[in-house]
N, C-alpha and C positions, 0 to 999 in steps of 0.2 A: 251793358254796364251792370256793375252786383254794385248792391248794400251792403257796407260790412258798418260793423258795431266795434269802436275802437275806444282802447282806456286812456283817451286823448282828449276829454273835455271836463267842466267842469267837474271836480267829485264832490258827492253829495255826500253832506256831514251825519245824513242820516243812515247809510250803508253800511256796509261790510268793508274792509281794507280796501277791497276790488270796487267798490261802490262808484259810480262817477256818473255825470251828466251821458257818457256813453251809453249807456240802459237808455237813456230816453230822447235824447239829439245824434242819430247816426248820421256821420258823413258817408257821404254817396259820388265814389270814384269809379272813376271809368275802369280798370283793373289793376290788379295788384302787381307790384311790379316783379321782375325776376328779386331785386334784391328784400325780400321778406322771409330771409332764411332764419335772420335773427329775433323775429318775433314767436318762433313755433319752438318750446322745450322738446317736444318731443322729434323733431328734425334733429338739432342738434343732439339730442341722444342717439337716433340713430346712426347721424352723419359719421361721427369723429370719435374714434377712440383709442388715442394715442399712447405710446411704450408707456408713458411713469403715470399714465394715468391711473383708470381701475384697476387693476392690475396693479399697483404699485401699492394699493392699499388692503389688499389680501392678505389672510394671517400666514403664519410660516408651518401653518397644517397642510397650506397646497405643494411643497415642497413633500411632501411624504407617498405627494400622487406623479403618476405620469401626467407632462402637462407641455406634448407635444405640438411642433409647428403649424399650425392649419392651412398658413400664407407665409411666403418670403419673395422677397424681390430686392434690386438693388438697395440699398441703404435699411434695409427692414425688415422686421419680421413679426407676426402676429401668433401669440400663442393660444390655447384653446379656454383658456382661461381669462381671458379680456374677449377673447368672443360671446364663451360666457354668460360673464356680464354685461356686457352690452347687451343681451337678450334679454338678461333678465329686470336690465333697468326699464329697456325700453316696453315690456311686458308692464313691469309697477307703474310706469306711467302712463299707457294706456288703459290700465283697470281704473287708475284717478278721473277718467275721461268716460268711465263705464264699454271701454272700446276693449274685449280683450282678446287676445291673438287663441285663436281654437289648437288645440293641439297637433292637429293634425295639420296647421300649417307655421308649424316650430323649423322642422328642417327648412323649407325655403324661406320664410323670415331670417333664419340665419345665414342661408346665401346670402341672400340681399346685403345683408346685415354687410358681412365679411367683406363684400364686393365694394363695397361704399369705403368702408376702414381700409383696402389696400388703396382705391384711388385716393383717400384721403392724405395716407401716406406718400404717397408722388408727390402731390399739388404741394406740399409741405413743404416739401426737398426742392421741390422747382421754383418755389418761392424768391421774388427777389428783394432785392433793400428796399427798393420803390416800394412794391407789393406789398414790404410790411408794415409798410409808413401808412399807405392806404388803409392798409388794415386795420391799423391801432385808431386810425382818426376813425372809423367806420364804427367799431366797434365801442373805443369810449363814450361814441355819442349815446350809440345804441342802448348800452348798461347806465349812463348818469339818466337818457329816457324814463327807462326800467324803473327806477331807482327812485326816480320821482312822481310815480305813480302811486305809488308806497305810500302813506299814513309814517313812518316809519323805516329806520332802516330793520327794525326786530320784523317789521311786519312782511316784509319784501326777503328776508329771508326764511319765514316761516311760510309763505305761500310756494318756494321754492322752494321745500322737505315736506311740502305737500305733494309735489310733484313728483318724489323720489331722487331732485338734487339737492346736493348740496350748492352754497350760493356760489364757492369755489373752483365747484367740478363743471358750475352753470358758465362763468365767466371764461372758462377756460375751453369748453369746448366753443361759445361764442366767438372766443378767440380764432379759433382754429376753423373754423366753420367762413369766416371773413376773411382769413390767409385763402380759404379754398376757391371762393367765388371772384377774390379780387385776381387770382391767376387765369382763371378759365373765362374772365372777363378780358384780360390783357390779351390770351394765349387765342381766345375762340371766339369771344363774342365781338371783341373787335374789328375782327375781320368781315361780321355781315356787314350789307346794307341793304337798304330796303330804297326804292324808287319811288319819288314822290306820286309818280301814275297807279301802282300800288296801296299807299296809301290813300286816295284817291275813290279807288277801284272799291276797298274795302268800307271807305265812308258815303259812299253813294248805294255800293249795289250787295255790301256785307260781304265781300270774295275774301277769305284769307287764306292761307296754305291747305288747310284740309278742305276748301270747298270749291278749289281750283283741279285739287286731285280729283275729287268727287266729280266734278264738269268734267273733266278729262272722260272718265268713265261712263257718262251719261251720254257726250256728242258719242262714245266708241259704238253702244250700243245703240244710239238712232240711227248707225246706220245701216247697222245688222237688225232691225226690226224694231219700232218703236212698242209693239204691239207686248212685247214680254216684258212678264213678272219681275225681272233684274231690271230694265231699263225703269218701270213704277216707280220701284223701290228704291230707285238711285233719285230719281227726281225728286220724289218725297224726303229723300234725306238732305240732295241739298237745296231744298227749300227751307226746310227746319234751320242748319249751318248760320244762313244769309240770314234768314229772319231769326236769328237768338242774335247774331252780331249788329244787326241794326240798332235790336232794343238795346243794345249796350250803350249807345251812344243816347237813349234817350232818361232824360234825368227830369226827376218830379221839381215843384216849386220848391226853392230852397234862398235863405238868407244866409250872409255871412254879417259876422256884429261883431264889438267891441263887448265885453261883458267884463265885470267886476264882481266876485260876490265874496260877501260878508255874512258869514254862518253865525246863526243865534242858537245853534244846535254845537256841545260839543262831540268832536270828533271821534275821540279816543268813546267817552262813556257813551255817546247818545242822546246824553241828556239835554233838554233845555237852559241856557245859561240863565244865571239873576235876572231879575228885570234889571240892576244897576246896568251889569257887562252888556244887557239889552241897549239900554239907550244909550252906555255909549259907542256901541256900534251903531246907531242910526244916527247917531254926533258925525262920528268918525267918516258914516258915509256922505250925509252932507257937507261935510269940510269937504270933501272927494269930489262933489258935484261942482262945488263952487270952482276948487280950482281946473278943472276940465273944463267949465266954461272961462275961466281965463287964460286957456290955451294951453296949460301943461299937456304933458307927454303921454295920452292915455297909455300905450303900451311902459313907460315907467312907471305909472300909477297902479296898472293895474301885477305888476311883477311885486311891486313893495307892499302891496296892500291885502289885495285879493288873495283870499283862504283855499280857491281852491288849486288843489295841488300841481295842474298841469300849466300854471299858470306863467309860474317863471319860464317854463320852455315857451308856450304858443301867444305869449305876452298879451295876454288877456284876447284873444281874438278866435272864434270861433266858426263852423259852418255848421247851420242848425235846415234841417230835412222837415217838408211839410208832412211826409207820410213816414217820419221816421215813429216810434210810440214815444208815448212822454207816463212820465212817472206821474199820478195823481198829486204829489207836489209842486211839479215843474210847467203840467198842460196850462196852466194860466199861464206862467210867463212866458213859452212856445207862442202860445196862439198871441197874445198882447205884441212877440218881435215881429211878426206875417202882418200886424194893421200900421207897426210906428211908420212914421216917414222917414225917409233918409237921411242920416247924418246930424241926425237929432237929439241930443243926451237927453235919455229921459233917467227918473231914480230922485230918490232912493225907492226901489219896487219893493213892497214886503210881500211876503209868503212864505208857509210853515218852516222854510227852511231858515229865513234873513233876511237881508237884503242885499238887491239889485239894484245897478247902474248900466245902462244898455246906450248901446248905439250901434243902429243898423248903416252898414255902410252899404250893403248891393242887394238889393231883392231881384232876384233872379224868376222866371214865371217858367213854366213847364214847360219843358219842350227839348226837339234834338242839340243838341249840344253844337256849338257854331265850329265850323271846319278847322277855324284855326286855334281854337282851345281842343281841337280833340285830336289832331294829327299828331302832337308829337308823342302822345299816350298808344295811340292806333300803331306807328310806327314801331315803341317800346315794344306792345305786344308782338307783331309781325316778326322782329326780330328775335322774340324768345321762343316764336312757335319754333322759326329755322333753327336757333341754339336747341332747341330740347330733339330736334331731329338729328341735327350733327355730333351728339353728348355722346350717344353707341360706341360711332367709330371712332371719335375720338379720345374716349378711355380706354376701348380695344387697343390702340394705337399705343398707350402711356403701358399698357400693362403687357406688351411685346419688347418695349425699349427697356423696361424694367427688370425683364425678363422673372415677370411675375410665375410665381408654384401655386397653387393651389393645393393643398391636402386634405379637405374636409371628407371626415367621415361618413360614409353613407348610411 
């Protein structure tokens, strides 16, 4: 299992636009699924770069150059000038990341590059009604997500012309990027399955596709001689395999809670509010206490009330990590949710930031993750190991029928 740090929890009035309880409460998932194409700007820059795209906002000086074919295939064609740009976006946005492509690996970045932009163009064309119905629900969630992570909508698009998009060219390849996954989900991934002895296999003894290959080659050589250097080497790797897949499935102590919070900090300046605007949020928050103990709807309470920004999406409900860090403002309230009891309203909590109204609903204690919360995760995995195997031939396959060209310059 990884740690990741996601802009899905409280955000702290004391940060930066990007500021959020995610700095200091990481959720801790078993793995990331295939579909987190829409979280990475720099994927969808690379992914997708479609005819009226880049290229469509080029001045009328590139008319004065040759600015021939590099790709063509049924219904398409890719000029040398959206290729590009595409390199050269996807370049400005890995300098923003301090990540930059070395020169000397310009021309196969722009394979890659190209290679992605003709499959992308198929999967477009192969698109169906369904597919794009999928897709629009997929991705509006995904951008109103986005969008509410933001302070702002100036601010959510200033962080994205940070990035080298614009917030137009950002939505539109998202767009495009969700047509492509939602085909080769219908087209490819629906077709695996995976066997529940399988899942199984890999929750008891960590076997998944590459540590089955790796067994494979390990019983070949015991029986041509245990005693050599390859037959070691193979053991020691799939032992490494098995034991990294285990630890995946094991997860530190972690609570999941009800949180409400009420910022004495504002957001925009920074600043501390009045002592008035002070107390009447510690008004506001015991009016808030009182009625949750009369039964109202913490998750309505905490969407109409609660200042921080992720809140209308995960309706005030969070999963806070014992070993995740905590910001010097927040480690009291961390450590204060690991002693409450369950199902307890406690609040109004004060600290530098405001105030807090907490209730933990599941304390969780350390340890491997119980068979039936991890199989259908295990399962996801297993099936994307076989999808990223079967992805080769089956673009090979799309770019035979398309009777894809190639022309890029050597």
């Amino acid at each position: 299992m990884r740690k990741i740090t996601v802009q899905c929890e409280l955000n702290s009035a004391s940060g930066s636009d990007s500021a959020s309880l995610a700095r200091t409460f990481s959720l801790y998932r078993f793995m990331a699924k295939y579909r987190g194409f829409l979280a990475i700007v720099t994927l969808i820059l690379a992914i997708a770069c479609s005819a009226n795209g880049l290229a469509a906002a080029k001045t009328n000086a590139v008319e004065l150059f040759p600015d021939p074919v590099v790709a063509k295939g049924k219904g398409f064609e890719i000029r040398q000038s959206e290729l590009d740009d595409a390199v050269a976006n996807l370049r400005a946005t890995l300098a923003t990341q301090n990540q930059p492509i070395p020169d000397r690996d310009r021309n196969a970045v722009a394979a890659r590059l190209l290679d992605r932009m003709v499959i992308t163009r198929i999967l477009l064309q192969k698109a169906t009604e369904e597919d794009l119905k999928k897709a629009k629900t997929a991705v509006d969630k995904f951008l109103a997500d986005t969008k509410a992570k933001a302070p702002s909508e100036e601010s959510y698009r200033r962080q994205l012309r940070a990035t080298g998009m614009t917030p137009e060219l950002f939505e539109k390849r998202a767009a495009e990027q969700a047509i492509v996954e939602t085909v080769v989900e219908r087209e490819l991934k629906s077709t695996i399955s995976v066997s529940e002895d399988e899942v199984r296999d890999f929750y008891e003894h960590g076997m998944d596709q590459q540590a089955r290959e790796v067994k494979a080659v390990v019983d070949r050589l015991a029986k041509e001689g245990p005693e050599t250097v390859f037959y070691a080497d193979g053991k020691k790797k799939l032992e490494e395999i098995t034991k990294a897949n285990l630890a995946r499935l094991e997860r530190p102590e972690q609570v999941r809670a009800n949180i409400i919070a009420l910022y004495t900090i504002d957001r925009v300046t920074k600043q501390e509010l009045s002592e008035p605007d002070r107390e009447a949020k510690r008004a506001l928050a015991e009016r808030i206490v009182a009625r949750l103990k009369a039964g109202e709807s913490w998750s309505d309470l905490a969407s109409e009330y609660s200042d921080d920004l992720d809140a209308k999406r995960n309706r005030g409900e969070y999963v806070i990590v014992r070993t995740a860090p905590a910001s010097p403002e927040l480690a009291d309230l961390k450590a204060m949710l690991f002693q409450l009891p369950v199902n307890e309203i406690s609040g109004p909590i004060t600290n530098k930031l405001g105030f807090y109204i907490v209730r933990v609903l599941e304390h969780t204690p350390a340890g491997k993750m119980p068979y039936d919360k991890a199989a259908p995760e295990i399962r996801e995995f297993l099936i994307n190991q076989e999808l990223q195997k079967r992805l080769p031939e089956y673009t090979e396959k799309l770019k035979k029928e398309y009777n894809v060209e190639i022309n890029l310059p050597r």
